[in-house]
N, C-alpha and C positions, 0 to 999 in steps of 0.2 A: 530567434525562434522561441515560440512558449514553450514552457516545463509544465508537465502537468505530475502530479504523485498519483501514483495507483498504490491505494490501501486494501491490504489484505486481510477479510475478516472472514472464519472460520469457528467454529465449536472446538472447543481443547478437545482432542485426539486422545481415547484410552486407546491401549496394545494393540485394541484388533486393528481400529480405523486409522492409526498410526504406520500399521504397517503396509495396508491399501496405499494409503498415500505416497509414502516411499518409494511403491512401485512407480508411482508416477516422477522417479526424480529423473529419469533420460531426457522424459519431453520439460522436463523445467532447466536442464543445463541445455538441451539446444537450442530452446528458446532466445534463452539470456544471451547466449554464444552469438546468437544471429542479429537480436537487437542491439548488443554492445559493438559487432563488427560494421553494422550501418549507418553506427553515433546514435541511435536514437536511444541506447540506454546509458543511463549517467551515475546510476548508483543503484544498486538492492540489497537487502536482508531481511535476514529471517529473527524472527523474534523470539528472547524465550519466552517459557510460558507466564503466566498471569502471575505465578504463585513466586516469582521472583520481582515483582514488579512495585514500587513503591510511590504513592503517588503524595505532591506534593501540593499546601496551599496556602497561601500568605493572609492574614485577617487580623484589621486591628494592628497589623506588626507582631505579629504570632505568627511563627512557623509549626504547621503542621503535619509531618509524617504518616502517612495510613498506610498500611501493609495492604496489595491489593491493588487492581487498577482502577481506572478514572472512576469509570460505572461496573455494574454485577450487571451482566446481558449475558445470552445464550452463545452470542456470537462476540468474539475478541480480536484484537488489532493482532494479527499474529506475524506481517511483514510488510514490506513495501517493495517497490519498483519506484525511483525518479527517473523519467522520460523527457526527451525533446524530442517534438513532433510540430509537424507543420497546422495541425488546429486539435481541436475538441474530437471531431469524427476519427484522425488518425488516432488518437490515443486510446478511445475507448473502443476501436478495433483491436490495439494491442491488449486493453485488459481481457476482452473476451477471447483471446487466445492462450491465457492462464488457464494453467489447470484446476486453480481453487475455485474458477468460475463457477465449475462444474457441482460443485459440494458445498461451495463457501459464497460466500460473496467479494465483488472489487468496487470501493471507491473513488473513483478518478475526481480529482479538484488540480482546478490551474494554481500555479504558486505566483501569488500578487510579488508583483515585483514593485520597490519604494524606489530603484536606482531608476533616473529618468534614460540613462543610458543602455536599461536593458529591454529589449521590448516586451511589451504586455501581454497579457492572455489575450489568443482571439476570442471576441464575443460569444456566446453560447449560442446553437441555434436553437431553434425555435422548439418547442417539446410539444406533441399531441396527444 
Protein backbone atom coordinates (compact mmCIF):
# COMPACT_ATOMS: atom_id res chain seq x y z
CA UNK A 1 0.00 0.00 0.00
CA UNK A 2 1.59 3.79 -0.73
CA UNK A 3 3.00 5.87 2.15
CA UNK A 4 2.36 9.32 1.71
CA UNK A 5 4.26 12.03 4.55
CA UNK A 6 1.82 14.78 5.66
CA UNK A 7 4.12 17.81 6.53
CA UNK A 8 3.18 20.19 8.85
CA UNK A 9 3.81 23.80 8.20
CA UNK A 10 2.83 26.54 10.58
CA UNK A 11 4.09 30.12 11.91
CA UNK A 12 6.28 29.78 15.28
CA UNK A 13 3.70 30.08 17.93
CA UNK A 14 4.47 33.23 20.70
CA UNK A 15 2.51 32.50 24.40
CA UNK A 16 -0.78 33.60 23.17
CA UNK A 17 -1.22 31.48 19.86
CA UNK A 18 0.75 28.55 21.61
CA UNK A 19 -1.59 28.45 24.02
CA UNK A 20 -4.89 28.21 21.50
CA UNK A 21 -3.25 25.65 20.08
CA UNK A 22 -2.78 23.32 23.00
CA UNK A 23 -6.23 23.65 23.32
CA UNK A 24 -6.39 21.82 20.41
CA UNK A 25 -4.28 18.77 21.87
CA UNK A 26 -7.57 16.23 22.66
CA UNK A 27 -8.74 16.33 18.97
CA UNK A 28 -4.83 15.72 17.83
CA UNK A 29 -4.39 12.56 20.46
CA UNK A 30 -7.73 11.19 19.11
CA UNK A 31 -7.00 11.53 15.93
CA UNK A 32 -3.52 9.90 15.99
CA UNK A 33 -5.31 7.15 18.41
CA UNK A 34 -7.80 6.40 15.59
CA UNK A 35 -5.50 6.47 12.57
CA UNK A 36 -2.78 4.35 14.39
CA UNK A 37 -5.61 1.79 15.59
CA UNK A 38 -6.66 1.36 11.74
CA UNK A 39 -2.66 0.92 10.50
CA UNK A 40 -2.98 3.81 8.50
CA UNK A 41 -0.67 5.85 10.82
CA UNK A 42 3.04 4.71 10.80
CA UNK A 43 4.93 7.22 12.59
CA UNK A 44 4.49 11.31 13.85
CA UNK A 45 6.13 14.07 15.48
CA UNK A 46 6.32 17.14 16.63
CA UNK A 47 9.17 19.29 15.89
CA UNK A 48 11.15 21.68 17.91
CA UNK A 49 11.34 25.04 17.02
CA UNK A 50 13.58 26.57 14.18
CA UNK A 51 15.80 28.17 16.73
CA UNK A 52 17.23 24.62 17.61
CA UNK A 53 17.62 23.59 14.12
CA UNK A 54 20.94 23.39 12.22
CA UNK A 55 21.08 23.07 8.69
CA UNK A 56 23.71 21.29 6.86
CA UNK A 57 25.70 21.53 3.31
CA UNK A 58 28.33 19.77 1.38
CA UNK A 59 30.39 22.21 -1.49
CA UNK A 60 33.63 21.61 -2.94
CA UNK A 61 34.14 18.99 -0.08
CA UNK A 62 33.36 21.71 2.51
CA UNK A 63 31.18 21.14 5.25
CA UNK A 64 29.04 23.78 6.14
CA UNK A 65 27.13 24.35 9.39
CA UNK A 66 24.28 27.23 9.49
CA UNK A 67 22.53 27.87 12.70
CA UNK A 68 18.80 28.05 11.40
CA UNK A 69 16.73 26.06 9.01
CA UNK A 70 16.70 25.26 5.34
CA UNK A 71 14.99 28.61 4.25
CA UNK A 72 13.75 32.04 6.45
CA UNK A 73 9.73 31.72 5.54
CA UNK A 74 6.70 32.85 7.47
CA UNK A 75 5.59 29.37 7.60
CA UNK A 76 8.16 26.37 9.06
CA UNK A 77 8.27 22.43 9.04
CA UNK A 78 7.05 22.13 12.54
CA UNK A 79 5.87 18.13 12.35
CA UNK A 80 4.81 15.35 10.35
CA UNK A 81 2.50 12.42 10.11
CA UNK A 82 3.85 9.03 7.98
CA UNK A 83 0.69 7.45 6.53
CA UNK A 84 -0.39 4.25 4.52
CA UNK A 85 -3.45 4.73 2.68
CA UNK A 86 -5.00 3.16 -0.05
CA UNK A 87 -4.32 6.32 -2.77
CA UNK A 88 -3.53 10.14 -2.89
CA UNK A 89 -7.54 11.04 -2.22
CA UNK A 90 -7.46 8.91 1.22
CA UNK A 91 -4.49 10.65 2.51
CA UNK A 92 -5.26 14.17 1.82
CA UNK A 93 -8.59 13.47 3.42
CA UNK A 94 -6.64 12.44 6.43
CA UNK A 95 -4.42 15.76 6.28
CA UNK A 96 -7.45 17.88 6.14
CA UNK A 97 -8.62 16.31 9.24
CA UNK A 98 -5.48 17.95 11.15
CA UNK A 99 -5.98 20.52 13.23
CA UNK A 100 -2.90 22.65 11.80
CA UNK A 101 -5.08 22.58 8.64
CA UNK A 102 -7.07 25.00 10.16
CA UNK A 103 -4.28 27.87 10.99
CA UNK A 104 -1.19 26.29 9.38
CA UNK A 105 -0.88 24.42 6.52
CA UNK A 106 -0.34 20.26 5.35
CA UNK A 107 1.92 18.91 2.66
CA UNK A 108 1.06 15.50 1.52
CA UNK A 109 3.82 13.91 -1.03
CA UNK A 110 3.97 10.05 -1.67
CA UNK A 111 7.48 8.59 -0.58
CA UNK A 112 9.21 7.09 -3.84
CA UNK A 113 10.03 3.86 -3.09
CA UNK A 114 13.70 2.43 -4.84
CA UNK A 115 12.71 -1.41 -3.46
CA UNK A 116 11.07 -2.98 -6.61
CA UNK A 117 9.43 -5.03 -3.83
CA UNK A 118 7.60 -2.33 -2.23
CA UNK A 119 4.65 -0.95 -4.17
CA UNK A 120 4.62 2.54 -5.68
CA UNK A 121 2.73 5.65 -5.04
CA UNK A 122 -0.65 5.54 -6.93
CA UNK A 123 -0.56 8.11 -9.69
CA UNK A 124 -1.88 11.58 -8.88
CA UNK A 125 -5.18 12.36 -10.09
CA UNK A 126 -5.88 14.76 -12.11
CA UNK A 127 -5.94 18.67 -10.64
CA UNK A 128 -8.43 21.40 -11.98
Amino acid sequence: MPQFMLLLYTEEAEAERSEQRHADMSEWIELSREMRESGTLLANGRLTSTDTATTVRVRDDRTELVDGPFAVTKEVLAGYFLVECSDLDEALKHAARLPISRYGSVEVRAIAHTDPDVASPAEEPERV
